[in-house]
C-alpha positions in Angstrom: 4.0 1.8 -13.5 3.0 3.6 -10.2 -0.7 2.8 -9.1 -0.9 5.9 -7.2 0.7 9.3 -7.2 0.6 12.8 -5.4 2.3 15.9 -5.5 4.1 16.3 -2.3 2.8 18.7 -0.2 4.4 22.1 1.1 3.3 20.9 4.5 4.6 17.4 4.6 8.3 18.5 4.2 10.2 19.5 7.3 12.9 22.1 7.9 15.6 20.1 5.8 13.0 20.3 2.6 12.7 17.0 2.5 9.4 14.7 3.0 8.9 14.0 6.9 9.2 10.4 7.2 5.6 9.6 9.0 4.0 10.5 5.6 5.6 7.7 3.5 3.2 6.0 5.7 0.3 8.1 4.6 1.4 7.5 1.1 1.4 3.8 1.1 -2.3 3.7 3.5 -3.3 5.7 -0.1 -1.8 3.1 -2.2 -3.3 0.8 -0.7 -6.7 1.0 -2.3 -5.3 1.4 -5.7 -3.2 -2.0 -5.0 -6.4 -3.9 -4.4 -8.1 -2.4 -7.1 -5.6 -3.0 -9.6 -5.2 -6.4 -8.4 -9.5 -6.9 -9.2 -10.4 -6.6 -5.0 -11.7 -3.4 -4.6 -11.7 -2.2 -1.2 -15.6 -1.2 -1.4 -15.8 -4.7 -2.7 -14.2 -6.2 0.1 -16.5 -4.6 2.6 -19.4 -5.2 0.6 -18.2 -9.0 1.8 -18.2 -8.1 5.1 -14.5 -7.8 5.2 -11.8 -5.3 5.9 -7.8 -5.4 6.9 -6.7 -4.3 9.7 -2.4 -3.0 9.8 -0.5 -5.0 12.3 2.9 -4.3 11.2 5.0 -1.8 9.0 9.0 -1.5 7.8 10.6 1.5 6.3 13.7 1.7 4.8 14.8 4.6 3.0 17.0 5.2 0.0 16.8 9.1 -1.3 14.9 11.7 0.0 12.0 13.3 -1.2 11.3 16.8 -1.8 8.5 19.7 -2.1 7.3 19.7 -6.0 8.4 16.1 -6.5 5.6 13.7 -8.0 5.7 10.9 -5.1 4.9 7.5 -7.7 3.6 4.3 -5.5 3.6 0.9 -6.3 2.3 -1.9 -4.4 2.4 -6.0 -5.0 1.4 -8.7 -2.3 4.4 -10.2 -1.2 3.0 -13.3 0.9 -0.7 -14.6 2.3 -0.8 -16.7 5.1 -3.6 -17.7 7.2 -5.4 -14.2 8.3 -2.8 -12.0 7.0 -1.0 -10.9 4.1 2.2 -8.4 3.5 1.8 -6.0 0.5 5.2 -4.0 -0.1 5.0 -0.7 -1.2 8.0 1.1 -4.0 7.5 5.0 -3.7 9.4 6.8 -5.5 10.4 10.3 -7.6 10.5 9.5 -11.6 11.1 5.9 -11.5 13.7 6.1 -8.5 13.0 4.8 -5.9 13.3 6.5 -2.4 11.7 4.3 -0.1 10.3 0.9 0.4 7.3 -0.1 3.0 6.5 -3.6 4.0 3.6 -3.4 5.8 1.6 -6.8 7.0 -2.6 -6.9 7.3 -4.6 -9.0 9.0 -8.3 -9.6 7.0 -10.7 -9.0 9.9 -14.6 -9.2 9.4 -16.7 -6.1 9.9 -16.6 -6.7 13.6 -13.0 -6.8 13.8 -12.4 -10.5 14.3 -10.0 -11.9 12.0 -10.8 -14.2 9.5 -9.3 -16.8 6.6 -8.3 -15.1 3.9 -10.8 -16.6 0.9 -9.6 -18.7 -1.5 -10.7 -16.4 -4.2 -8.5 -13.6 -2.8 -5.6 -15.3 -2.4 -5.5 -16.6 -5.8 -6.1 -12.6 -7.0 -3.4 -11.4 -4.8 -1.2 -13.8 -5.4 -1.5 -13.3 -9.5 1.7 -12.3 -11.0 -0.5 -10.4 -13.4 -2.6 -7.1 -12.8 -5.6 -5.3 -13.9 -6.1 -2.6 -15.5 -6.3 0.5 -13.1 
């Protein structure tokens, strides 16, 4: 089950048809808010704590391409939380095939942009091998 999906755009394909490879990025950054949400950590939530995440890092690796009219289908699950950071990979895919996989690490930063201990509370939701309702 996807927690967030999009209709690729006419102008995120390039020449060949396919989707332009910077937007996979775009697509997880989406994702993203639908991950913490389904995961009971909304982002407004999170900022209501006086925290956000900050991206230090991303991966891509790519394993079909995707094309104008395709359904782009994204899921997301927190692989690992350290410290001040955590790593959420991201499946996006085209009717349950996947085409492309982002790993892309945060750091949880405080409103002023200082990083900060991920709470305990946090980690124990993100870490949950079980989801909420979206």
């Amino acid at each position: 089950m996807s927690v967030w999906s999009a209709p690729v755009r006419y102008a995120e394909c390039d020449m060949q048809g396919v989707v332009f490879n910077a937007h996979y990025l775009a697509y997880a950054d989406e994702a993203m808010t639908a991950v913490l949400r389904s995961l009971g950590t909304p982002y407004d939530v999170l900022l209501a704590r006086g925290l956000d995440t900050a991206v230090v890092a991303s991966e891509l690796s790519w394993f079909a391409p995707v094309r104008w009219g395709d359904v782009v289908e994204v899921d997301g699950e927190v692989e690992r939380v350290g410290r001040t950071s955590f790593t959420v990979l991201f499946t996006i895919g085209v009717r349950s095939q996947p085409c492309c996989r982002v790993r892309t690490s945060y750091v949880l930063t405080d409103l002023d942009r200082t990083p900060t201990a991920v709470p305990d509370d946090l980690r124990a939701a993100w870490l949950s091998p079980t989801r909420s309702a979206v």
